[in-house]
C-alpha angles and dihedrals in degrees: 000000000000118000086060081071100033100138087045088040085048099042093055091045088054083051104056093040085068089058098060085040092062094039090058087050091050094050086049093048101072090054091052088041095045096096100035092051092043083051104054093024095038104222126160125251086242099050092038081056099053082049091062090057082064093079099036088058094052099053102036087047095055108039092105096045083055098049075054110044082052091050088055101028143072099252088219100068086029092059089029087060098041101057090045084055090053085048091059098050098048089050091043088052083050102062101032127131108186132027094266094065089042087046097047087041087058100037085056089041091056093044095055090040086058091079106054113073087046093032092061093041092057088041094058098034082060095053115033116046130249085264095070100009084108103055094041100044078046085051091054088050091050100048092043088051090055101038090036110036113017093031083050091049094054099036109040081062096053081041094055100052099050099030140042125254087251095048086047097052080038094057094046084053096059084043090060093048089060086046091058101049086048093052092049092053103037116042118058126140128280114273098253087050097058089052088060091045098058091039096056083034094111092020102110088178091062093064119077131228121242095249096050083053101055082041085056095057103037097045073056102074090177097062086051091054097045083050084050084050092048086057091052103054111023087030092064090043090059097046096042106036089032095054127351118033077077082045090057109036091053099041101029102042097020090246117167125256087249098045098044094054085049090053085047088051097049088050083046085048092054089048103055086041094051089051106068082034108055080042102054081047092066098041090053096050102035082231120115097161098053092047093049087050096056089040102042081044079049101050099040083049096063092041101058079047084057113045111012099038097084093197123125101235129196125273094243094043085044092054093054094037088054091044094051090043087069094036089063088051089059086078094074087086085067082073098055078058099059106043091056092046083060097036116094101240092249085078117026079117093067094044102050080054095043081050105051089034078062096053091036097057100037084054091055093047085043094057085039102051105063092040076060094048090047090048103134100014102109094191115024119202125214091264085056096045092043083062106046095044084059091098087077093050097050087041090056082046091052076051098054093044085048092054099041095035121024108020112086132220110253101178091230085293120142118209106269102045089057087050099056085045085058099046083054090058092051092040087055095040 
């Protein structure tokens, strides 16, 4: 079905992946322009702050409506609409002059960023097959990393320092215009796929209700462990190399501000490089359980080195132990795989979302427990800060028992292909 069409299959791919990959760059900017937009419009930390909650709950809040809007709609116009709406509202946070239009622009910008990272991962599921779903949807997770987060790193400083806040978001926003032209014309379906589409067009029976859809993935309880699984891995990632690994390092070991974000961008580095590879690994092997087990011993591992041994290491074995921190959480995409492998294809829309809902909101209960833990303790040592950082330890452990114990070997088989195996048995028999 697809390696007829490799190059096409390939280009689209390339062309998601920049979506998440401006997307990436869109979320970071906020945090480079801050200054720059408190000081000309005058606003407070406290109120610039409340502004960037504008985007998280965009794109939080609409992460299900996406996994079903995919399920119902053509990708194409879906992705195409989305990154024009990221484009207004960059361009609407670029001109704006009070915190309504900022908070409007960024508002648009979330909800448009909301469909990239599932977006791509139903674009290439429907192109590429289970087989090899895994290293390229861990090859869209490793590009992104490195155009979105370590290219963004490098280059909204040098912005910063020769443009405005408003020429900068002005000029993303030209960026995305480029990205959406290049979406419309780019991703489309397989062939086979379109044919479907325009037979079930006017076939109101062949689209399924919301509630059969949810039906669909809970009567699934696969699906709902690879989403706890999902939790566990890129969850912690999220908490801990989203927050307090720089947290840690500089309160607990008395590492500098700029020491301790190298040391989070090296964790950020293993893990876009464990991805594709962990991936790559259970293609190649037919084999998803084996490898999240590994991934999930190796994780939980690292992080009992990081927060529960109290011992002071030195800079070069920090510095593995950090990169293969991340590394072992490349194993979370592994997850996306599986429950897909175990999702009937009218909603692998709707699953890609329930799994990454599940990652999303364990790594914001991940950066607010131990703020909770810490309430009231003004200056917390490194023992404090050891025990309120155990949640991601015990959450790596609940990783380790879903991979050994609930998640269940597919053999890089979707659904209906082991349904039709199955057929063939019966038939024979």
């Amino acid at each position: 079905m697809v390696w007829s069409s490799t190059g096409r299959a390939c280009l689209i791919w390339l062309t998601v992946t920049l979506f998440v990959a401006y997307q990436l760059l869109v979320q970071m900017s906020f945090g480079i322009v801050r200054s720059g937009v408190e000081s000309d419009l005058g606003f407070t930390v406290d109120l610039t702050n409340f502004l960037i909650m504008f985007y998280a709950v965009a794109l939080g809040v609409m992460q299900l409506p996406v996994g079903l809007l995919l399920d119902r709609g053509n990708p194409r116009w879906l992705l195409t609409a989305a990154c024009a709406a990221v484009v207004v509202g960059c361009a609407l946070f670029a001109s704006a002059t009070n915190a309504l239009m900022v908070a409007v622009g960024w508002t648009l910008a979330g909800f448009g960023s909301s469909f990239a990272f599932i977006g791509a991962g139903y674009v290439i599921r429907r192109w590429f097959p289970p087989r090899a779903f895994a290293v390229v949807f861990g090859g869209t997770i490793l590009l992104s990393s490195i155009v979105g987060a370590g290219a963004g790193n490098v280059m909204y400083p040098a912005l910063s320092e020769l443009y405005s806040w408003r020429e900068t978001l002005y000029g993303g926003a030209g960026l995305g215009v480029i990205l959406t032209l290049l979406i419309a014309l780019v991703v489309t379906l397989p062939e086979e796929d379109r044919e479907v589409e325009m037979d079930t067009k006017h076939d109101t029976r062949s689209t399924p209700s919301i509630v059969s859809s949810f039906d669909a993935i809970f009567d699934r309880p696969q699906i709902l462990f690879c989403a706890l699984f999902a939790g566990a891995t890129c969850g912690n990632l999220i908490g801990f190399g989203g927050l307090w690994l720089i947290t840690w390092q500089a309160k607990g070991w008395q590492d500098s501000a700029n020491d301790a974000a190298m040391l989070n961008s090296i964790l950020w580095c293993g893990n876009g490089l464990g991805a594709p590879i962990f991936g790559l690994l259970s293609d190649m092997i037919r084999r998803r359980r084996i490898v999240m087990v590994l991934g999930s011993l190796a994780a939980f591992a690292f992080n009992v080195l990081l927060v529960v041994v109290l011992v002071p290491y030195s800079r070069s074995f920090l510095l593995w132990v950090l990169f293969l921190q991340g590394f072992a959480w490349g194993v979370a995409p592994l997850a996306f795989a599986v429950a897909c492998e175990n999702a009937p294809r009218r909603v692998l829309g709707l699953t890609l979302a329930v799994v990454n809902v599940f990652g999303v909101l364990m790594g914001s209960l991940l950066q607010i427990g131990p703020e909770t833990m810490l309430d009231g303790i003004d200056n917390p040592g490194r023992l404090e800060l050891s025990r309120a950082l155990l949640p991601f330890v015990v959450t790596a452990a609940i990783g380790v028992l879903l991979a050994m114990f609930c998640i269940r070997e597919t053999y890089c088989r979707s659904l209906p292909e082991k349904m039709r195996q199955a057929r063939r048995v019966i038939g024979q028999a």
